[in-house]
Backbone of each chain as ProteinMPNN parsed JSONL, in Angstrom:
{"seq_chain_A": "XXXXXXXXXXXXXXXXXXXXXXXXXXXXXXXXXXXXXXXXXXXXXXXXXXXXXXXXXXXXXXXXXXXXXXXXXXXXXXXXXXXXXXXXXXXXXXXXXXXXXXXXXX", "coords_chain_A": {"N_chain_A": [[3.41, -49.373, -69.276], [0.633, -48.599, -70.964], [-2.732, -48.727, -70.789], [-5.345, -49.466, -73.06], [-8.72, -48.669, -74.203], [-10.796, -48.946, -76.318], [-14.37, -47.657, -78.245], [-16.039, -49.055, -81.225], [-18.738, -48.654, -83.684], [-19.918, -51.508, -85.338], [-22.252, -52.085, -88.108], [-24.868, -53.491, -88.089], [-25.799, -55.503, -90.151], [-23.428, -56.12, -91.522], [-21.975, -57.546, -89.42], [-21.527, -60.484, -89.156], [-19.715, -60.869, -91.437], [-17.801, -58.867, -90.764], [-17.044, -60.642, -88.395], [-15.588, -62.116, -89.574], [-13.752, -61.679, -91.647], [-11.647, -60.644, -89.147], [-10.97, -63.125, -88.517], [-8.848, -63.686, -90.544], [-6.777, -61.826, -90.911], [-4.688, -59.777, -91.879], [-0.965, -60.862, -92.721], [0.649, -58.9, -92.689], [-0.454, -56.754, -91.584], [-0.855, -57.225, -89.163], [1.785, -57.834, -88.06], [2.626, -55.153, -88.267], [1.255, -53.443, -86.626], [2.746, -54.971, -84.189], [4.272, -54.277, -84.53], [4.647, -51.512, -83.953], [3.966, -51.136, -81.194], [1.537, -52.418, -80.441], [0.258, -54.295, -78.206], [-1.344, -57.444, -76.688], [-3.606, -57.349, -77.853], [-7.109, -57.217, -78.18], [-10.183, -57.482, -79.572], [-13.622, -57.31, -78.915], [-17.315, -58.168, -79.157], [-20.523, -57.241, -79.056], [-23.994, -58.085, -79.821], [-25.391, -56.529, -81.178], [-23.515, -54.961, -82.478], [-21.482, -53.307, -81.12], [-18.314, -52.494, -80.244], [-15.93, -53.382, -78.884], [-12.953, -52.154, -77.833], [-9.51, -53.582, -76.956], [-6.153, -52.772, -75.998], [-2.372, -53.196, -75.253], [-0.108, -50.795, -74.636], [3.49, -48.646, -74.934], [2.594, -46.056, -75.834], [-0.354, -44.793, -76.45], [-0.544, -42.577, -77.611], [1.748, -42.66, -79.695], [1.759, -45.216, -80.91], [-0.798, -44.898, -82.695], [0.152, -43.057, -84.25], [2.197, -44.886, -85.264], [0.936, -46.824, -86.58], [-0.528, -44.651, -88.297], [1.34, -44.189, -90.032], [2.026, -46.076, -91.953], [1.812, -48.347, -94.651], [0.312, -50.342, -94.919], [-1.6, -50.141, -93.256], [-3.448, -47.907, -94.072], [-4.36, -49.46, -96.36], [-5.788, -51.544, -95.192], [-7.545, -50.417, -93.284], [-9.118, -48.588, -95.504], [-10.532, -50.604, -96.353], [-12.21, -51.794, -93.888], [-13.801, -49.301, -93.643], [-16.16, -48.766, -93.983], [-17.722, -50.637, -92.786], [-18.07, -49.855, -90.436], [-20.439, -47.415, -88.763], [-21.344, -44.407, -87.966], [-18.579, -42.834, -88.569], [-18.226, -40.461, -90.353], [-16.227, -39.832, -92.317], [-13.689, -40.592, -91.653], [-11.162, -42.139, -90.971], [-11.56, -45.446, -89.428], [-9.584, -46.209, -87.429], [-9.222, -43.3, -87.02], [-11.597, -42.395, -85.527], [-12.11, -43.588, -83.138], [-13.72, -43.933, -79.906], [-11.721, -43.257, -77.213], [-11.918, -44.483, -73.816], [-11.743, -43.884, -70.145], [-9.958, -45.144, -67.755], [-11.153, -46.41, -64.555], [-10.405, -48.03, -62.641], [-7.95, -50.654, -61.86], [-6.613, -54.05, -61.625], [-3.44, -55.292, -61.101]], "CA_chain_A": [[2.438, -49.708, -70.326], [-0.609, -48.031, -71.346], [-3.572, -49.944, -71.498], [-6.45, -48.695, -73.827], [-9.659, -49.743, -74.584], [-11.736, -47.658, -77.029], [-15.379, -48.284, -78.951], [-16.807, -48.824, -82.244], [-19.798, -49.356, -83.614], [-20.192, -51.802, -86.554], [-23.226, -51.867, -88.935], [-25.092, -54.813, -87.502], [-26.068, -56.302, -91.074], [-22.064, -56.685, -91.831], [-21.398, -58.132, -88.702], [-20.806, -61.664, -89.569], [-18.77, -60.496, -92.455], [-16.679, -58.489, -89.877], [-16.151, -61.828, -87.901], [-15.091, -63.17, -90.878], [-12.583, -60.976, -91.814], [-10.945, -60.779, -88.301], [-9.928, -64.602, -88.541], [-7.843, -63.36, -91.128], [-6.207, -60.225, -90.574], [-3.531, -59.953, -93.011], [0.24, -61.026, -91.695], [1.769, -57.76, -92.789], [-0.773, -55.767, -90.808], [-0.391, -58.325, -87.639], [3.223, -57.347, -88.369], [2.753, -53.796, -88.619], [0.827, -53.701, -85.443], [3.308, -55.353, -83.075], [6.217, -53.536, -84.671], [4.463, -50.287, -83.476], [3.871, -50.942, -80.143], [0.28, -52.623, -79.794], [-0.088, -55.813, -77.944], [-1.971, -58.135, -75.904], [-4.635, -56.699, -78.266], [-7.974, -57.612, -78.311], [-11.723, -56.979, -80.072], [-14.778, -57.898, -78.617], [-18.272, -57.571, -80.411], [-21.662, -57.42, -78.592], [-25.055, -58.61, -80.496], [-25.837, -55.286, -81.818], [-22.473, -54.242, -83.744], [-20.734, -52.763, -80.524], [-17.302, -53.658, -80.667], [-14.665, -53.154, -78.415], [-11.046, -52.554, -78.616], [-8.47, -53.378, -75.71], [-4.823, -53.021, -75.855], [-1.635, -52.611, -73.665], [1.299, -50.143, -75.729], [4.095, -47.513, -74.317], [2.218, -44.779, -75.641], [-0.925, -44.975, -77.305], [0.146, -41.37, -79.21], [3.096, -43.23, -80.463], [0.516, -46.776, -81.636], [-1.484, -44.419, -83.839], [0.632, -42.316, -84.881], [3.311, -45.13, -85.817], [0.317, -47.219, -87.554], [-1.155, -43.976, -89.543], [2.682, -44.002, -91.528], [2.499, -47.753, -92.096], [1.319, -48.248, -95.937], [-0.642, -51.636, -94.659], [-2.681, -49.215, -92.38], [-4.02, -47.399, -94.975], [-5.027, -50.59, -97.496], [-6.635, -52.112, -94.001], [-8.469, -49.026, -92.665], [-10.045, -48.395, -95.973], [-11.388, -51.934, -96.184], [-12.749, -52.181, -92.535], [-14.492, -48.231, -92.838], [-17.695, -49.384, -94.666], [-18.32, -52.152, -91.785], [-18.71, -49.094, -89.219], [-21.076, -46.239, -88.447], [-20.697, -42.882, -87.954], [-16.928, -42.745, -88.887], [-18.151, -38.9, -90.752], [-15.587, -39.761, -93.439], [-12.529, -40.446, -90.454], [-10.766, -44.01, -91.036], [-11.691, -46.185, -87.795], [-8.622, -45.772, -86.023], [-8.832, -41.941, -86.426], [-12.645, -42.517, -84.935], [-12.741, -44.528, -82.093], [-13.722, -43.15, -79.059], [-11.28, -43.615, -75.715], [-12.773, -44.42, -72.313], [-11.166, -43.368, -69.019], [-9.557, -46.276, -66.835], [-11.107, -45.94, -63.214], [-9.722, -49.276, -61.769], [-7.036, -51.903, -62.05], [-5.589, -54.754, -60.617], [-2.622, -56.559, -61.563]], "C_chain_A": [[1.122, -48.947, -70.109], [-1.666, -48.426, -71.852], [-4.94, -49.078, -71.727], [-7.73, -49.474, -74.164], [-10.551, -48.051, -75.214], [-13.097, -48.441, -78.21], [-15.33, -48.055, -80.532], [-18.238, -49.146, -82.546], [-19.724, -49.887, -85.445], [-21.779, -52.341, -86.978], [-23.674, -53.161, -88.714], [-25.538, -55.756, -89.171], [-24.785, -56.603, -91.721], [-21.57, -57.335, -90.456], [-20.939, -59.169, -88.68], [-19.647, -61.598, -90.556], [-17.461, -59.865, -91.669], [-15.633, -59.461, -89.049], [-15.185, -62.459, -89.484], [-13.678, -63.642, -91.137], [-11.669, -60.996, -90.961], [-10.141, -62.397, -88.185], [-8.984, -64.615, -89.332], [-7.293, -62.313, -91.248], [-5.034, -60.812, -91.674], [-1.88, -60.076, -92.105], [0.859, -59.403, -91.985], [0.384, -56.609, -91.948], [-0.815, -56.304, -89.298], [0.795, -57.314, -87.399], [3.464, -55.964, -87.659], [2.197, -53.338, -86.935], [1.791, -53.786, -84.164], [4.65, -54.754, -83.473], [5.957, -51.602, -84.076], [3.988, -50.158, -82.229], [2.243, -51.514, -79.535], [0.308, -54.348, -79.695], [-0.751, -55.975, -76.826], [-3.435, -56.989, -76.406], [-5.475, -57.292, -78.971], [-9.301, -57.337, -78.991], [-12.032, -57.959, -79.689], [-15.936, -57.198, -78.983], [-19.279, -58.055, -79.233], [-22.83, -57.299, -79.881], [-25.186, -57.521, -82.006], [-24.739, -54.883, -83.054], [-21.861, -53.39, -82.331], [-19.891, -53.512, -80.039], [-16.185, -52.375, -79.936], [-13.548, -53.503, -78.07], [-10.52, -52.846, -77.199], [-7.496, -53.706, -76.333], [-4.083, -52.416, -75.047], [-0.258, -52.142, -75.112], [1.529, -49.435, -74.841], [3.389, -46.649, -74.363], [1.244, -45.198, -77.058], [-0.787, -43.527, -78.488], [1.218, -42.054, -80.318], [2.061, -44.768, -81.298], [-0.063, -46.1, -82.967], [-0.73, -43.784, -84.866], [1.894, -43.315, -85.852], [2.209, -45.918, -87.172], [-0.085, -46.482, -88.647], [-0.074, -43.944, -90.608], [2.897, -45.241, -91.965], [1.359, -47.669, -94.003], [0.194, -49.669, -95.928], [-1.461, -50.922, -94.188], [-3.942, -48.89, -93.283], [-4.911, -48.261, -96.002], [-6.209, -50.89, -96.077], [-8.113, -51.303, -93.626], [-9.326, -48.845, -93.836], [-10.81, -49.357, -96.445], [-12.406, -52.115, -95.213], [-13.748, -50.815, -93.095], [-15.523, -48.458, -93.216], [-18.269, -50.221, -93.907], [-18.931, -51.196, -90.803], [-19.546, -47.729, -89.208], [-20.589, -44.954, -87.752], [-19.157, -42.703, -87.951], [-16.768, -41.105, -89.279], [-16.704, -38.964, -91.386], [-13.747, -39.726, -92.564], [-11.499, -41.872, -91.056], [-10.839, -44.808, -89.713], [-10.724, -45.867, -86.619], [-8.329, -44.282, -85.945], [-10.367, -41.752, -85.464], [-13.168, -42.47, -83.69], [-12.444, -43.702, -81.004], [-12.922, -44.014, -77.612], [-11.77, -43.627, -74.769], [-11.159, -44.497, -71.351], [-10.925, -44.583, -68.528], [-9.8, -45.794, -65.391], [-10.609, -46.89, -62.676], [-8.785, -49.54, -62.452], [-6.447, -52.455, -61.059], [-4.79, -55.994, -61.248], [-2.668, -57.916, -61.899]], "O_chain_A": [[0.685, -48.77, -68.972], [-1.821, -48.554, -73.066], [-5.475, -48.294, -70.943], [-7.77, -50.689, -74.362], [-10.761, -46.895, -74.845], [-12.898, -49.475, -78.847], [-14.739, -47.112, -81.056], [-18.9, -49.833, -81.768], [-19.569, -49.174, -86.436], [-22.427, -52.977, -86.147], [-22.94, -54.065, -89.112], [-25.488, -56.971, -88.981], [-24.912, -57.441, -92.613], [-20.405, -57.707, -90.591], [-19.806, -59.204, -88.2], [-18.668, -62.324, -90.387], [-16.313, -60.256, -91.88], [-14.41, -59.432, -88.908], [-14.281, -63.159, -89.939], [-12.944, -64.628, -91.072], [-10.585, -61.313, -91.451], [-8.986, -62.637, -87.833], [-8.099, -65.441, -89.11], [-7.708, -61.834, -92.303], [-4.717, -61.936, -92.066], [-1.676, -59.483, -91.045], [1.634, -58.955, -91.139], [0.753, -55.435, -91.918], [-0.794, -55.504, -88.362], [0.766, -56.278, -86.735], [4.256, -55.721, -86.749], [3.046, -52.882, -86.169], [1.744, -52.955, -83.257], [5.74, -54.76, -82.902], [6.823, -50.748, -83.886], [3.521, -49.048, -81.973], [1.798, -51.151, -78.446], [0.352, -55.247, -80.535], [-0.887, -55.078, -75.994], [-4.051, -56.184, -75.709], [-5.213, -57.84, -80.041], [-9.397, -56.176, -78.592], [-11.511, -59.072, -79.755], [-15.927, -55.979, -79.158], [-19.013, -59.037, -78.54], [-22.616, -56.53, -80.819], [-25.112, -57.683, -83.224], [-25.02, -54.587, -84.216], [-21.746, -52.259, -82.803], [-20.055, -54.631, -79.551], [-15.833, -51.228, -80.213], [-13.075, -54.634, -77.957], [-11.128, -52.325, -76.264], [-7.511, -54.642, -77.133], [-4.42, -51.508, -74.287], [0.24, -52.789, -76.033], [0.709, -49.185, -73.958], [3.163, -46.079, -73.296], [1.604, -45.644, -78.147], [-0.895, -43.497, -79.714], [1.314, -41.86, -81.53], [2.007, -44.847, -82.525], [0.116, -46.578, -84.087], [-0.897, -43.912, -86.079], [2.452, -42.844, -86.843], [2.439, -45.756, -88.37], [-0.146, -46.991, -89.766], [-0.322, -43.743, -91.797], [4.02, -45.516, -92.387], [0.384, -46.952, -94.227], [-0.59, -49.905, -96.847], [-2.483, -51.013, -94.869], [-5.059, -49.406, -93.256], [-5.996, -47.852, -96.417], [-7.348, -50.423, -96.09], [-9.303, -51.607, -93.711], [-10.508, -48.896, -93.494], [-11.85, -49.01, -97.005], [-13.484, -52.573, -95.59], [-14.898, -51.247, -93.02], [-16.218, -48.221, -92.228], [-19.373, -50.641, -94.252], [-20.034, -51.432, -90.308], [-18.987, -46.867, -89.887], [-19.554, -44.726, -87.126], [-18.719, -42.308, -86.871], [-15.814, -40.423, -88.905], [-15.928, -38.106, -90.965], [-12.841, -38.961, -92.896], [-11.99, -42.169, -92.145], [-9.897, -44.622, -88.943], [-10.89, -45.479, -85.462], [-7.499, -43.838, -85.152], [-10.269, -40.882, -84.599], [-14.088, -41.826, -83.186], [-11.46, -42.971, -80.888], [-13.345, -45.046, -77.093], [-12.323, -42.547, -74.56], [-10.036, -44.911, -71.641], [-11.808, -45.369, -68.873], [-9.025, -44.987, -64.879], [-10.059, -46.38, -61.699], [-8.543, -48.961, -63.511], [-5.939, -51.975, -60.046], [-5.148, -57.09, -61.68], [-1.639, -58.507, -62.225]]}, "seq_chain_B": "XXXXXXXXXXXXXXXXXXXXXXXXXXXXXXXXXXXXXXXXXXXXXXXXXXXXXXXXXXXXXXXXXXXXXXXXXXXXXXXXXXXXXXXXXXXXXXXXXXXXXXXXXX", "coords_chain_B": {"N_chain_B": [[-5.168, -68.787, -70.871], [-8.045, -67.665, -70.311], [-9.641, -63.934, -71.729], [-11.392, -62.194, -71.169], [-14.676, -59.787, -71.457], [-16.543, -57.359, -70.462], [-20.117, -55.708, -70.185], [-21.31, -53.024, -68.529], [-24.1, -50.78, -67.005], [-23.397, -48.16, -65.326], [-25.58, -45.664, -62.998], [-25.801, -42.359, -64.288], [-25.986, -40.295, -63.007], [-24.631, -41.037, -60.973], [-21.757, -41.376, -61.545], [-19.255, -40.102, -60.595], [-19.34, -40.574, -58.035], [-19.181, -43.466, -57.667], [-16.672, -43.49, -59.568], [-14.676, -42.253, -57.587], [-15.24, -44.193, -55.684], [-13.915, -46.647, -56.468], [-11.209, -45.664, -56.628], [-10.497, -46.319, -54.197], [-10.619, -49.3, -53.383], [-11.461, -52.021, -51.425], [-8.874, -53.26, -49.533], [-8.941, -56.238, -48.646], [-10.734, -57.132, -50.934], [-9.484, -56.811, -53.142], [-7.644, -58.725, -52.708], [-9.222, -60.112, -52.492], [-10.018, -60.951, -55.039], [-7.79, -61.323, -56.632], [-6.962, -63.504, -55.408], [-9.143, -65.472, -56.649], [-8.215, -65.642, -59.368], [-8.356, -63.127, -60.727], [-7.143, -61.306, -62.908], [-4.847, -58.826, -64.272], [-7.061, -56.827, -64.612], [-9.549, -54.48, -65.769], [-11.203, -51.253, -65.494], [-12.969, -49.461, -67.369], [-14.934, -46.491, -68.395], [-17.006, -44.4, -69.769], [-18.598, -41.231, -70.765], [-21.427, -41.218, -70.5], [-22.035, -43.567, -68.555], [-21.578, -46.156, -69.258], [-19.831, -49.255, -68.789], [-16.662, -50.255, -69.099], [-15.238, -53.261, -68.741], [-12.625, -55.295, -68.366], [-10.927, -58.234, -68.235], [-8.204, -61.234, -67.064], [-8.024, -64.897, -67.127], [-7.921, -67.844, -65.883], [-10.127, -69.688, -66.116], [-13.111, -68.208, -66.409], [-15.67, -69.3, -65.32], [-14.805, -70.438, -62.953], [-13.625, -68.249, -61.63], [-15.82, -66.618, -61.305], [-17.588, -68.192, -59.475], [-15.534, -68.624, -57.433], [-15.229, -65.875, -56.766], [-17.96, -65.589, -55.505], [-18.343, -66.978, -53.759], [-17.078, -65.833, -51.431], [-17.074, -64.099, -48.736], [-16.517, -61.423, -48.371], [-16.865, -60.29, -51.096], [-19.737, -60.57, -51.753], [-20.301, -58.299, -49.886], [-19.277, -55.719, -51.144], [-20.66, -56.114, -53.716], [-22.887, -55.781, -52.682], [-23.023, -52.928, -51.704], [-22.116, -51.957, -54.226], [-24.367, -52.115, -55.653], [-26.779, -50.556, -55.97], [-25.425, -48.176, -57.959], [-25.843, -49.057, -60.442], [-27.334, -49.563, -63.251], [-30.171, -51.377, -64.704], [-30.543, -54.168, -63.306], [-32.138, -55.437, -62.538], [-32.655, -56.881, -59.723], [-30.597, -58.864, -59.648], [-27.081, -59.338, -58.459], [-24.13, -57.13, -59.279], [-22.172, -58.087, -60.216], [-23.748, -60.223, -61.603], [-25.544, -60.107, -62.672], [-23.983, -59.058, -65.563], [-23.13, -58.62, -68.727], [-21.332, -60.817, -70.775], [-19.09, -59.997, -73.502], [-18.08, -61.47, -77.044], [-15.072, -62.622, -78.017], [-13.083, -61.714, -81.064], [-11.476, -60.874, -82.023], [-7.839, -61.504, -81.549], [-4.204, -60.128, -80.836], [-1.354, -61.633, -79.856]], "CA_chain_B": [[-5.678, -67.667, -70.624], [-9.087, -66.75, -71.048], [-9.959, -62.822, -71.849], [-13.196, -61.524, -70.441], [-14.515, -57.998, -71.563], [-17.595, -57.35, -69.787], [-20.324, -54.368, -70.058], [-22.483, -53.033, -67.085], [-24.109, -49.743, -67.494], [-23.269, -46.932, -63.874], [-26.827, -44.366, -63.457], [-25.362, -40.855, -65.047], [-26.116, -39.254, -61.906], [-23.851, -41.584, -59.826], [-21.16, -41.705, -62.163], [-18.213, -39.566, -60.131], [-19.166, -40.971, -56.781], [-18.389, -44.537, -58.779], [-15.262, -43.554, -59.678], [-14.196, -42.52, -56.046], [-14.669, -45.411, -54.876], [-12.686, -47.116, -57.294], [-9.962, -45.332, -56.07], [-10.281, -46.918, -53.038], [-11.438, -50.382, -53.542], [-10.937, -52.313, -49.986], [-7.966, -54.167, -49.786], [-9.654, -57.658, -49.142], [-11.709, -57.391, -52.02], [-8.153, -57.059, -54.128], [-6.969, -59.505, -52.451], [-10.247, -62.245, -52.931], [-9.902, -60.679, -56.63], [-6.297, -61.97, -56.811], [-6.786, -65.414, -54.934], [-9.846, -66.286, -57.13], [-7.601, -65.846, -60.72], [-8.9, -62.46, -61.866], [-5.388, -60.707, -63.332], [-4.908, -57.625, -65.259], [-8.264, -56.52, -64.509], [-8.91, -53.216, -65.445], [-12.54, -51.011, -65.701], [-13.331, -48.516, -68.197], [-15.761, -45.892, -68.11], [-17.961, -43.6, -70.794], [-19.254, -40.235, -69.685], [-22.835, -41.764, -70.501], [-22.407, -44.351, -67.801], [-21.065, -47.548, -70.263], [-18.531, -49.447, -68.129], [-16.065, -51.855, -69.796], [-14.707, -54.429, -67.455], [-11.738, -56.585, -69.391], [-9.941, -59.144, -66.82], [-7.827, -62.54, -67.711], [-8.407, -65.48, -66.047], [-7.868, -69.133, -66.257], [-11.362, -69.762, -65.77], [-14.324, -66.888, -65.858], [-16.471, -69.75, -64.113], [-14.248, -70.912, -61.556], [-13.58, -66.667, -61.33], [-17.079, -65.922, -60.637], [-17.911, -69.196, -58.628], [-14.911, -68.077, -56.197], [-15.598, -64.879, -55.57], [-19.393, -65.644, -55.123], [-18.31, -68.215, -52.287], [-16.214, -64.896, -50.521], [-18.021, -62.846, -47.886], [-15.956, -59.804, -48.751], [-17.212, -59.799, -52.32], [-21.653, -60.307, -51.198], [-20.436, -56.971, -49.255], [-18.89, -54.924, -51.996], [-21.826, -55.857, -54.633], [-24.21, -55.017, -52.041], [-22.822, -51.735, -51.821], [-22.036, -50.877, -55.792], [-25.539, -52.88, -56.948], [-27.348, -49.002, -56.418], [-24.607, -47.515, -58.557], [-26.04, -49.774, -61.84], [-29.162, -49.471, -64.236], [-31.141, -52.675, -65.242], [-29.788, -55.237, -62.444], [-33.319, -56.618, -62.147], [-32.489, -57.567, -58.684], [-29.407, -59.279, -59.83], [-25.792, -58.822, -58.243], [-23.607, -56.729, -60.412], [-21.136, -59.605, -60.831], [-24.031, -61.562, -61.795], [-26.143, -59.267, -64.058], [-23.169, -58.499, -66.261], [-22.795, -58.896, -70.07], [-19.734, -61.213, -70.982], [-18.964, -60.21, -75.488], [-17.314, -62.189, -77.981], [-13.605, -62.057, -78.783], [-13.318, -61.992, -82.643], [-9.392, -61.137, -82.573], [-6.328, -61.27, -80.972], [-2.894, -60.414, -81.399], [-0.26, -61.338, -78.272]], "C_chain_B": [[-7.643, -67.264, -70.963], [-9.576, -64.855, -71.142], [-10.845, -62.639, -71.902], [-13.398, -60.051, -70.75], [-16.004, -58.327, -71.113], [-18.507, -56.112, -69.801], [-21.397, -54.13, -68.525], [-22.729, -51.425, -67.632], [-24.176, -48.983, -65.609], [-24.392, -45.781, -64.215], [-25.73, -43.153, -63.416], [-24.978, -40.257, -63.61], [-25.047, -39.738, -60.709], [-22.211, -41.556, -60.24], [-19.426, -41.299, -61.19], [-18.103, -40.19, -58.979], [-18.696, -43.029, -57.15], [-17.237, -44.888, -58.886], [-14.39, -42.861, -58.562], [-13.703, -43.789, -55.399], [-13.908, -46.829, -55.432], [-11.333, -46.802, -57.196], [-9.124, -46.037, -55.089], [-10.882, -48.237, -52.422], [-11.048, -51.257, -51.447], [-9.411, -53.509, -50.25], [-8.172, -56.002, -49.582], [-10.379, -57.974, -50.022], [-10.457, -57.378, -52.974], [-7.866, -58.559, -53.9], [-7.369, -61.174, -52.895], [-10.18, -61.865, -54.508], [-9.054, -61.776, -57.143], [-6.473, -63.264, -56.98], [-8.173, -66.129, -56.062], [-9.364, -66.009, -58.907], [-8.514, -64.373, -61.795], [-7.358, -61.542, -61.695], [-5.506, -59.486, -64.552], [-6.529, -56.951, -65.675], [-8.456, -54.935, -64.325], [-10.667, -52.633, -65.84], [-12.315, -49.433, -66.034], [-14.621, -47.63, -68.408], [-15.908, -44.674, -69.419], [-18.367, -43.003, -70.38], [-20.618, -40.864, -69.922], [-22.736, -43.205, -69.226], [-21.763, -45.851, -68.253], [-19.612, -47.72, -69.764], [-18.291, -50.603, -68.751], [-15.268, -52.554, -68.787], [-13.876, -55.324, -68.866], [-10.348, -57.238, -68.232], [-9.492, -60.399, -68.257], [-7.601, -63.381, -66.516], [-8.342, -66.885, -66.869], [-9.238, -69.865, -66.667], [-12.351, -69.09, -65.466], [-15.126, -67.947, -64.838], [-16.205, -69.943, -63.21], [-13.254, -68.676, -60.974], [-14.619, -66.39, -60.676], [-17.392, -67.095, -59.471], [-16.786, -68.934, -57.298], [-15.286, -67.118, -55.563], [-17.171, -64.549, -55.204], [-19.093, -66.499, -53.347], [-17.606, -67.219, -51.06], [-17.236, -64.149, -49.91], [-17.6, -61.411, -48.368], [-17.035, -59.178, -50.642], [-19.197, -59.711, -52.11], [-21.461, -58.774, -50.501], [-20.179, -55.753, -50.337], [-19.757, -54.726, -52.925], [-22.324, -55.635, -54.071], [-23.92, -53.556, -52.345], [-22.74, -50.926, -53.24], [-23.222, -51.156, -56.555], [-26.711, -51.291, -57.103], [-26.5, -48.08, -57.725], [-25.266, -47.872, -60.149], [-27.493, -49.579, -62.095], [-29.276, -51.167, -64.514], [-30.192, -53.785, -64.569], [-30.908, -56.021, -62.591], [-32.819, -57.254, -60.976], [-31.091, -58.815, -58.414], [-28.435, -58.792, -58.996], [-24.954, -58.063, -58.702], [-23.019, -57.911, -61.333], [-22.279, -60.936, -61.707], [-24.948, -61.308, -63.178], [-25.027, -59.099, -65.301], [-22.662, -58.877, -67.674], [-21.407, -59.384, -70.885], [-19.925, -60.79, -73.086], [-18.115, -61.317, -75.822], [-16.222, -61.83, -78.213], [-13.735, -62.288, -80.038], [-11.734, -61.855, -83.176], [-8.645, -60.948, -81.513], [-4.781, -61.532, -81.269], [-2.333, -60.324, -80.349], [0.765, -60.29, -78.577]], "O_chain_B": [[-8.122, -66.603, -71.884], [-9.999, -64.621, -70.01], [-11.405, -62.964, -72.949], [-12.576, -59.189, -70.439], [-16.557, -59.396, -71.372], [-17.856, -55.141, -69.416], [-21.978, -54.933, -67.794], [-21.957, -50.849, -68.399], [-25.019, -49.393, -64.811], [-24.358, -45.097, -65.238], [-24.891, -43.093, -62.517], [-23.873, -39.856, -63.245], [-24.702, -39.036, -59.759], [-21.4, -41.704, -59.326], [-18.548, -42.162, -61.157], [-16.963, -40.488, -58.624], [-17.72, -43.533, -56.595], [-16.686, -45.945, -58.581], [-13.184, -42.993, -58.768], [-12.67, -44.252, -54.915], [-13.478, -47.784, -54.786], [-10.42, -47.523, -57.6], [-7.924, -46.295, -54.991], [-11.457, -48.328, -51.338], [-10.383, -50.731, -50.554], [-9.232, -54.351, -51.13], [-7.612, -56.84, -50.289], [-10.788, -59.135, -50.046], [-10.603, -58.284, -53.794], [-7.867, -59.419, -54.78], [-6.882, -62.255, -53.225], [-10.355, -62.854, -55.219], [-9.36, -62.767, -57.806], [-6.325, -64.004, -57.953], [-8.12, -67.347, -56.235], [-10.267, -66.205, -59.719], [-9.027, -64.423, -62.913], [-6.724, -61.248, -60.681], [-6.253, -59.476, -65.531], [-6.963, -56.689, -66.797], [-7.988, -54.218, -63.441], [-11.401, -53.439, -66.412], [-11.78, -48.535, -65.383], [-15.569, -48.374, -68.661], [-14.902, -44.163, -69.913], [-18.888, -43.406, -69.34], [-20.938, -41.063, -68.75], [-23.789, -43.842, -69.23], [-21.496, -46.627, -67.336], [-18.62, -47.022, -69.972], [-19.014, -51.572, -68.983], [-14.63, -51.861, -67.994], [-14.341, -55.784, -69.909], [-9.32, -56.783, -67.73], [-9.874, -60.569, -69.414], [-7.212, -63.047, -65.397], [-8.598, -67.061, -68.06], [-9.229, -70.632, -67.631], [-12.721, -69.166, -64.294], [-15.273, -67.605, -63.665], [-17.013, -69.78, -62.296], [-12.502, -68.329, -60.063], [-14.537, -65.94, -59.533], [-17.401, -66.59, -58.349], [-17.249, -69.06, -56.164], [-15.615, -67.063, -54.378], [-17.547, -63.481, -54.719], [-19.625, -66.438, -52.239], [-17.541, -67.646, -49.906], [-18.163, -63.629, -50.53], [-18.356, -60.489, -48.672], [-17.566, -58.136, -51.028], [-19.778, -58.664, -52.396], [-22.444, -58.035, -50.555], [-20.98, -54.818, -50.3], [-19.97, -53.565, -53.275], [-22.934, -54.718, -54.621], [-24.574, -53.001, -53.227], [-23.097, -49.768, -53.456], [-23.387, -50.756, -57.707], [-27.31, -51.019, -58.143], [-27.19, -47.301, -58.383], [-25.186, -46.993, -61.008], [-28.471, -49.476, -61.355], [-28.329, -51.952, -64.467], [-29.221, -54.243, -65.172], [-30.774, -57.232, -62.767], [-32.468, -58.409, -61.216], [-30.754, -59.399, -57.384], [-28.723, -57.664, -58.596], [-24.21, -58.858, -58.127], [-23.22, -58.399, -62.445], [-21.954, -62.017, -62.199], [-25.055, -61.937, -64.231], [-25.71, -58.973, -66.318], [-21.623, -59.538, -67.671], [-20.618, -58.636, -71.462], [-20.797, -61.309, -73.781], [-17.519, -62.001, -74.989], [-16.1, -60.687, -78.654], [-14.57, -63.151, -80.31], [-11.079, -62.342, -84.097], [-8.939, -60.17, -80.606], [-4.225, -62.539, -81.706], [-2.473, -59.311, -79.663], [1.569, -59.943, -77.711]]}, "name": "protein", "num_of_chains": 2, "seq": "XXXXXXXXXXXXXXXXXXXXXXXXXXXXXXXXXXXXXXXXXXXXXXXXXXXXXXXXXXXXXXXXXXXXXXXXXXXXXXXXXXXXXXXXXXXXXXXXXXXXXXXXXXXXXXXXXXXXXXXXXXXXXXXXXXXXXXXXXXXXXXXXXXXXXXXXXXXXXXXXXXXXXXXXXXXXXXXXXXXXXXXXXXXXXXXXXXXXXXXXXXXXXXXXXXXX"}
C-alpha cells in the first residue's frame, strides 16, 4: 500500500460551506472512490482553508488515473473547484500538491 | 479509532538533516510509540519545511499523556525541538497543531 497525503488550499470564506458539503459526499462518488483503489481516506481542514488529504491505495498513479475516467469524478470535481485557490484552471485532484513520506510506523 | 493529522513547521535550513534522522529513529522510541497506541503513524514533509504528522490511536490524550510519562521520548524531543520554528519553548509533541477531520471514507 501506498499511503499519500497531499494539500489544498480552500478559500477561507467557503469554508463552512465546504464542511457542509463533505457530510454529504454523494454515494456514487463514495462508490467510485473505493472501487478505484482509495481507502482509509481522510480530509483534514486547518482554520485558515488548509486542507489536507490522507489516503492508503496500491498505486496512487492507478487512484487518479482510475477516478479521472469515472463520469461522477468529473460532476464532483467541477463542483468542489470554486471552493479552492490557485487550482490555475486544473480540477483539484489534478492540483494537489504531494508531500514526501520521511517516517512511519506501523 | 481516532485519526490525528497534525502540522509542525522543520527550519528550511535543517530540513535534510531532519529527514536523516528519521531514517533512523531509535528503536525504543518505536517501541514507547507502539506501547502508548500510536499505529500507522506516518510524517510528511514539504520542501518549505510544512510537516504533516497523521497517526491512529484509540486515544490522542491517553497517546500524548503516555509518551510524556516515557524517558525515552523527553530525550528524543529534546533533541528534534532545534529542528522546529515557533515552539515558544514548548516540546514538539506539545507545541503541535491537531486539524479537523471533515471526511472519511474506510
Amino acid at each position: 500500500m501506498q499511503r499519500v497525503c497531499f494539500l489544498l488550499k480552500v478559500r477561507p470564506e467557503r469554508l463552512t460551506e465546504y464542511v457542509d458539503r463533505h457530510r454529504e459526499v454523494w454515494p456514487d462518488m463514495l462508490a467510485a472512490l473505493s472501487q478505484t483503489g482509495w481507502t482509509n481516506y481522510s480530509l483534514f481542514l486547518r482554520d485558515d482553508g488548509l486542507l489536507v488529504g490522507y489516503f492508503e491505495t496500491p498505486s496512487l498513479e492507478a487512484a487518479l488515473a482510475g477516478m479521472a475516467d469515472t463520469e461522477v469524478n468529473a460532476r464532483w470535481q467541477a463542483q468542489m473547484a470554486p471552493f479552492f485557490e490557485s487550482l490555475d484552471g486544473r480540477r483539484p485532484d489534478e492540483a494537489f500538491l504531494t508531500l514526501q513520506e520521511v517516517f512511519h510506523l506501523d
